[in-house]
N, C-alpha and C positions, 0 to 999 in steps of 0.2 A: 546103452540100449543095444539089443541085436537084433537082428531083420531078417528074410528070407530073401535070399538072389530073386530080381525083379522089383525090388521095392528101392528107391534110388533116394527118400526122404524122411529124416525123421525130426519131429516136431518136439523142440525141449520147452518144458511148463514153463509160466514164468515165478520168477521170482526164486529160478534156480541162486545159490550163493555162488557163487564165483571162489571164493576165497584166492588161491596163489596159484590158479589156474591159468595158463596164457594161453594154449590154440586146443582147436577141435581136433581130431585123428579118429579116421576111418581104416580099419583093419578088415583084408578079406581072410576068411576061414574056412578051411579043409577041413574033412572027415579024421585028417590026419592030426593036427596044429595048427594055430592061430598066426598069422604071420609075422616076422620079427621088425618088419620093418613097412610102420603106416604111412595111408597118402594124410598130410597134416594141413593146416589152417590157421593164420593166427584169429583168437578172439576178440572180436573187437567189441569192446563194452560201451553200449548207446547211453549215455547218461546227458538227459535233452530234459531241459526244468525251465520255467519261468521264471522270472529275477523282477527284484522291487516291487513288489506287491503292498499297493496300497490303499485306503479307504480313510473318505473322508466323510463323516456322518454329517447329513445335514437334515436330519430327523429331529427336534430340537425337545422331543418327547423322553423323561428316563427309560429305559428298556427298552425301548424303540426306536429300530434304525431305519434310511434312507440313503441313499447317494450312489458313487461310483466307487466299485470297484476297479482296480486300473495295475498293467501287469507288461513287463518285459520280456518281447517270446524269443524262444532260445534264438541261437544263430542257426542252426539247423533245423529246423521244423518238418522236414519232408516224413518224419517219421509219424508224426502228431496226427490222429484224425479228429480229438476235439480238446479243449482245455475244460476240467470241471472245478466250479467254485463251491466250499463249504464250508459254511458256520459247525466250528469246531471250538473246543475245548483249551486246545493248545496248538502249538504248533506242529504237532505230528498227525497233527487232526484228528487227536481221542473225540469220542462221542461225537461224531459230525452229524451233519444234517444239509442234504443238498439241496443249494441256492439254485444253479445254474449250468448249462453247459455251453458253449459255443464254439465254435469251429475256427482254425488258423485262420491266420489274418483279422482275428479280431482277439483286442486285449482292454478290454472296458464290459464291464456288466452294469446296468444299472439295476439299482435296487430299488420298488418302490418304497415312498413313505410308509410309515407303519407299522414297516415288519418288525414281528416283536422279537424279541430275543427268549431263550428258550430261560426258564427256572435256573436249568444249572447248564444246561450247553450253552456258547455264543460268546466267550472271550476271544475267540480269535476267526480269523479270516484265511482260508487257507485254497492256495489252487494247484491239481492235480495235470498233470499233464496223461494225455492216453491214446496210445497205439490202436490199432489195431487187431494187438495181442492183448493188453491188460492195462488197466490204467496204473500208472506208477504207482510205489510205496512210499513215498516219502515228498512231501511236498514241500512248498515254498510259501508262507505265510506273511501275515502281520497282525498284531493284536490290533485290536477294537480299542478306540479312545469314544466311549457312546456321549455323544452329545445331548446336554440338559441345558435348556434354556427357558425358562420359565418366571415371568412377573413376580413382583412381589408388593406387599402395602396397594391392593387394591383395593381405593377406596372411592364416593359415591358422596356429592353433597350437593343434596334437592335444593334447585333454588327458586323453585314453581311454587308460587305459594299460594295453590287454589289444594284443597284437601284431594287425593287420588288421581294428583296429578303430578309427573316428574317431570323435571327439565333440572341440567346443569352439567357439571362436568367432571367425567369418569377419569381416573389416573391410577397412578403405576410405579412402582420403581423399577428400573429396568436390570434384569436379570447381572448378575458377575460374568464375566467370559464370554458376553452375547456376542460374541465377533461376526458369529452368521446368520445373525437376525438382521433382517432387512426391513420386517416390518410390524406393526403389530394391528391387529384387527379387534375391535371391542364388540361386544353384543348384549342385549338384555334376554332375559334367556326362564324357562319354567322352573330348571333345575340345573345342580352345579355343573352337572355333563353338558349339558347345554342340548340336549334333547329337542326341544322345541324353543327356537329364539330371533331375534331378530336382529339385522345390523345398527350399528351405529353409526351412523354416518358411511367411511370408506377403510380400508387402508390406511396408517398414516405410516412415514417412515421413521425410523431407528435415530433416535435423538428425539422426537415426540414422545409425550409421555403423560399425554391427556386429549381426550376427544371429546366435544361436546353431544350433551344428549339434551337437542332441541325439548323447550318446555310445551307442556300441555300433552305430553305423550304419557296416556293412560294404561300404562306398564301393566298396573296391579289389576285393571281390569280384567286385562287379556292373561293373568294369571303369571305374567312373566314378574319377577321378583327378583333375579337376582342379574348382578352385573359382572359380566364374564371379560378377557384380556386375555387374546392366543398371541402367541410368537410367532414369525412365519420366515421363513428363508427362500434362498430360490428355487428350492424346490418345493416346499406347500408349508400350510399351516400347520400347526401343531395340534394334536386329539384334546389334550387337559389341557384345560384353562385354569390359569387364574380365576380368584371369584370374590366379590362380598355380597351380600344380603341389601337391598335398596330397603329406604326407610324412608318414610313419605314426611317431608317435614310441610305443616301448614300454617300458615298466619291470618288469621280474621280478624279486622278489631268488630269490638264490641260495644253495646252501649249508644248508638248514634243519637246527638240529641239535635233538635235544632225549632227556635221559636220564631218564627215570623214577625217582628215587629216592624216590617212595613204596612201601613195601613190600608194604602189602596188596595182594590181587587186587580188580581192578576200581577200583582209586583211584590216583591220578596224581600225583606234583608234582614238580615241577624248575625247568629253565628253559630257554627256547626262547629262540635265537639263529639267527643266520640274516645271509647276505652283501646289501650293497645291489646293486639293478642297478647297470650300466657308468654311464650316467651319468641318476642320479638328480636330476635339475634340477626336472624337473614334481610328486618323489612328495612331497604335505602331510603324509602319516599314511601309519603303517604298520596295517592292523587283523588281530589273529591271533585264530584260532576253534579251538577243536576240532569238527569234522568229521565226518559219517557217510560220506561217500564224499568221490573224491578230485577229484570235481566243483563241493562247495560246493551240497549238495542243502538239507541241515539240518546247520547250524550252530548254534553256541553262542560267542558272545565272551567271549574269557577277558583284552584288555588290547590293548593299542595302543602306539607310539612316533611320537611329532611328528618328523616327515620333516627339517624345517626349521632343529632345533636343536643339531644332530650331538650327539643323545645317543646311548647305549650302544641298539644294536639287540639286547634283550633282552627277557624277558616272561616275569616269576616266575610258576608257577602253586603253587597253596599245597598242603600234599597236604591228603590227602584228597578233593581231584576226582573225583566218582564220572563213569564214563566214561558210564552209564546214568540220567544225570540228566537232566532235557524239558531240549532234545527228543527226547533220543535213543532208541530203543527197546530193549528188553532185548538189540540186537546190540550197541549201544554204540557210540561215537565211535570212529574208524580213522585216524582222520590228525590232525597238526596241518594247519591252514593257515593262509599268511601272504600277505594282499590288500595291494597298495599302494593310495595315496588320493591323486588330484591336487584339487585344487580343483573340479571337476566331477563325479568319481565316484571311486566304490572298481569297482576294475577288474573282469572277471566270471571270470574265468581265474587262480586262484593258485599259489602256489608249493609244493607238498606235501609232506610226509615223515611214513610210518607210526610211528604209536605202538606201541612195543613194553613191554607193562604189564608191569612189575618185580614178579615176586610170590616172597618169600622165605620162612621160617620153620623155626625148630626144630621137632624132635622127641625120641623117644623120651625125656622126660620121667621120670626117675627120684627116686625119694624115697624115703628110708627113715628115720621119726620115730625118734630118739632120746632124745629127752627125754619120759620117761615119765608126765609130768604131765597131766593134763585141761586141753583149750583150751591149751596150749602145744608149741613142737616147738622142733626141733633136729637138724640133720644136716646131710649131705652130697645135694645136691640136684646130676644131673650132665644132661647133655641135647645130644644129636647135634645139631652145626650145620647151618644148610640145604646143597642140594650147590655153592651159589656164593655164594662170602660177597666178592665185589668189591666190592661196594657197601654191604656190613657194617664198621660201623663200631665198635659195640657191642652188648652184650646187656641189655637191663633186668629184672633180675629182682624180682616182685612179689606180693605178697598181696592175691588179690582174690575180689569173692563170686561167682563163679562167672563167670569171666569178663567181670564189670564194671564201671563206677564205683561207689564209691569203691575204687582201693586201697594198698595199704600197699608201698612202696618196700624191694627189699632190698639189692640191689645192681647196679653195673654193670659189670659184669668185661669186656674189648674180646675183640674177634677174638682167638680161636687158645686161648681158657678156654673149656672146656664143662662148669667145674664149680663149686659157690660153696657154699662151708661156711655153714651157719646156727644161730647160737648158740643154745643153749641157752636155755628160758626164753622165744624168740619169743611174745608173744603171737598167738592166730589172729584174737581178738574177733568180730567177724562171717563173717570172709573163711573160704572153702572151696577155693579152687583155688590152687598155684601155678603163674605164668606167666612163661616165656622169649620176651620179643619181640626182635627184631631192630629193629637202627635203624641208619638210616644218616645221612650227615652233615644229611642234609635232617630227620627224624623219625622218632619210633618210630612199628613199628605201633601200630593202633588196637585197643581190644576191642571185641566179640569178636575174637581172634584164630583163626586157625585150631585147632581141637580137638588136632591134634597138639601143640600148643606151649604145651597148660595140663595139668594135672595134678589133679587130684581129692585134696587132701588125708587121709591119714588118722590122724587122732592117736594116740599110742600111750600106752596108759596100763596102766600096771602097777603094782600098788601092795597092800604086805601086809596081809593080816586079822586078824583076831583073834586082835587083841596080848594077850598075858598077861604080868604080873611078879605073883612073892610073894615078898618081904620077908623073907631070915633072917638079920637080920644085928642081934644083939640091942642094939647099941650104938643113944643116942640121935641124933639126929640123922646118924645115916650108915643107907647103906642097902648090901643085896649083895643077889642072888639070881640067878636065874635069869628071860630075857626071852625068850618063846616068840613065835610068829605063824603065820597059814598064808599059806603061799606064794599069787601072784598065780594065777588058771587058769593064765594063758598065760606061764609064766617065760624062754622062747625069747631074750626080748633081756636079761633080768636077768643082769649078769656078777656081781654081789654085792649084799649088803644092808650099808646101811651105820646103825649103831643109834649115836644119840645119847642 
């Protein structure tokens, strides 16, 4: 360059080449000739770069990076007014795209999660060092190793066995190379983006590889549908999730049957049967209740069947089951019901069928003592059967004190006898009532039985007075005469006297 006298500086571009050049030389010049001998300078060539330039991606997303960039600043930095970072191409930094810049005394960029990497730029990492005059030409890099860590076999097995409801537990195989997975987070979710979704539970860490999804959680309601698994490292979770489709598995059984053949009112016993669902894979246990309503408000457990071991799907209830036993209130239990049980829960939604209480009993109770003795009887004892004797099996007829323990056995004549001779001579000993209960192949009633179907004893006693003989019969040892008496008050059932 030439200059005019009074100018004392001249500014070289950058990015002059140097090639075999060693010092600057300033020549002054005359009108006359250039002068042969300059004042000179050695060149001294500033070549000031960052060294080991590194990035560790913890973006655990394909094409998506996160983390620190990290950089050793030269030994001289006085020249430096910032360091710039850029996602390039290659190491010469073709086709860059700038990250960042920052100022000496700092050699760390962080990068948020997410950023994506370009289509075709974004193999490499490269940082420029820059003057005050031009930022360098040639920088100092590192390639991108982009970190992918992403679940796999996510799968989903309902163990809620009410129909539109899920519960059980969401799992995973965990990614190849997860070295910077720390955690993983599950969700149930509208869609596979996970757009609108909800958690599951927390967090769990890196070696878990299933999180439970509490039952009775109505997923499908709320339209979420599918079960989502993100990755997550120390610095955030990952955008794409893992995902499968939730499928609602149900189990009802079907069919509930159940007959009463206890005969009292308000007491119960049989046996409840009942069909399995279509396909019963997930039920553990069956658990059956009697019931206040047909919701399963207040229940009572009367027995169970292990799902598992293809026993007979049945459930004896003993009689005597008072339907008004805690908890049930003087309305009494109303339904059987039959809950299945997977391994997670007994379902919330049962199977129903009303209980229809079997209440039978004689009547019209007839007696007429015969046997004219005190404290004992005798007769024909006859007694209308109830008006449905399906489930009559037999009649027990018995002596007892007023309808109840202890008492005395007399017979047991079946359906279609309404009447039973009683010998002569029965003792009564303490008992006061005769009773006709009904029973059926399950058991007799109980006492008390209904007031129609006892009877109120009444002995009949008739017996002569004042007996008189005299003696006319002069021979010794033999006798004749005449043997008087008075008749009983009430001679009504006396057909004869009979004198020994």
């Amino acid at each position: 360059s030439t200059v005019q006298v009074g100018i004392n500086r001249v500014s070289q571009p950058a990015e002059f080449a140097r090639a075999s050049y060693t010092h600057v030389l300033v020549y002054t010049e005359s009108s006359l000739a250039l002068q042969t001998t300059p004042s000179a300078v050695a060149a001294a060539d500033a070549s000031v770069s960052v060294s080991s330039v590194g990035f560790a991606d913890y973006d655990l997303d394909d094409g998506e990076l996160g983390g620190d960039v990290t950089w050793g600043e030269p030994a001289d930095a006085s020249q430096v007014l910032h360091y710039a970072v850029y996602l390039a191409n290659d190491l010469s930094g073709t086709a860059r795209r700038h990250w960042s810049s920052v100022p000496p005394g700092t050699s760390v960029v962080s990068q948020p999660i997410d950023t994506a990497r370009w289509p075709i730029v974004g193999d490499h990492l490269v940082v420029y060092t820059q003057s005050s005059l031009v930022e360098q030409t040639t920088p100092v890099g590192v390639a991108i190793v982009d970190t992918a860590a992403t679940v796999s076999g996510v799968a989903f097995f309902d163990r809620d066995l009410d129909a539109g409801h899920f519960g059980g537990n969401i799992s995973w195989t965990p990614p190849a190379g997860g070295a910077k997975v720390t955690s993983y987070r599950a969700y149930i979710a509208e869609d596979t983006a996970g757009a609108v979704r909800a958690p599951v539970g927390g967090a769990v860490p890196a070696g878990t590889n299933e999180v439970l999804l509490p039952h009775d959680n109505q997923a499908h309601a709320n339209n979420l549908k599918y079960a989502l698994v993100y990755t997550a490292s120390t610095l955030g979770e990952q955008s794409t999730p893992a995902w499968t489709a939730t499928t609602d598995y149900a189990a009802t059984v079907s069919a509930i049957s159940f007959q009463d053949l206890d005969l009292d009112d308000w007491d119960i016993g049989g046996d409840i049967s009942w069909s399995a669902p279509v396909d019963a894979t997930r039920v553990y246990f069956y658990d059956v209740y009697l019931d206040a309503t047909a919701e399963g408000g207040v229940r009572s457990l009367v027995g169970g069947v292990d799902g598992g071991r293809g026993d007979p799907l049945l459930v004896h209830v003993g009689p005597e089951t008072t339907l008004t036993q805690a908890p049930f209130s003087q309305a009494g239990a109303e339904v059987v019901a039959v809950f299945t049980r997977s391994t997670l829960a007994e379902q919330t939604t049962p199977a129903t069928v009303g209980i229809s209480d079997l209440s039978v009993a004689t009547s019209s109770l007839s007696f007429l003592d015969l046997d004219l003795d005190p404290g004992h009887i005798g007769g024909q004892l006859t007694w209308a059967p109830p008006s449905d004797t399906t489930f009559v099996t037999y009649y027990q007829v018995s002596l007892t004190a007023a309808g109840d323990l202890p008492r005395q056995r007399l017979g047991d004549p079946g359906v279609g006898t309404n009447a039973l001779a009683i010998p002569a001579g029965q003792p009564l000993d303490a008992q006061t009532h005769l009773a006709v209960l009904a029973a059926s192949s399950l058991a007799e009633q109980s006492l008390p039985a209904e007031a129609a179907a006892t009877l109120n004893v009444t002995d009949t006693v008739r017996a002569a007075s004042g007996l008189g003989f005299v003696d006319t019969d002069p021979v010794g040892g033999q006798v004749g005469g005449a043997v008087s008496w008075q008749p009983p008050s009430d001679a009504s059932l006396v057909d004869r006297y009979a004198v020994y």
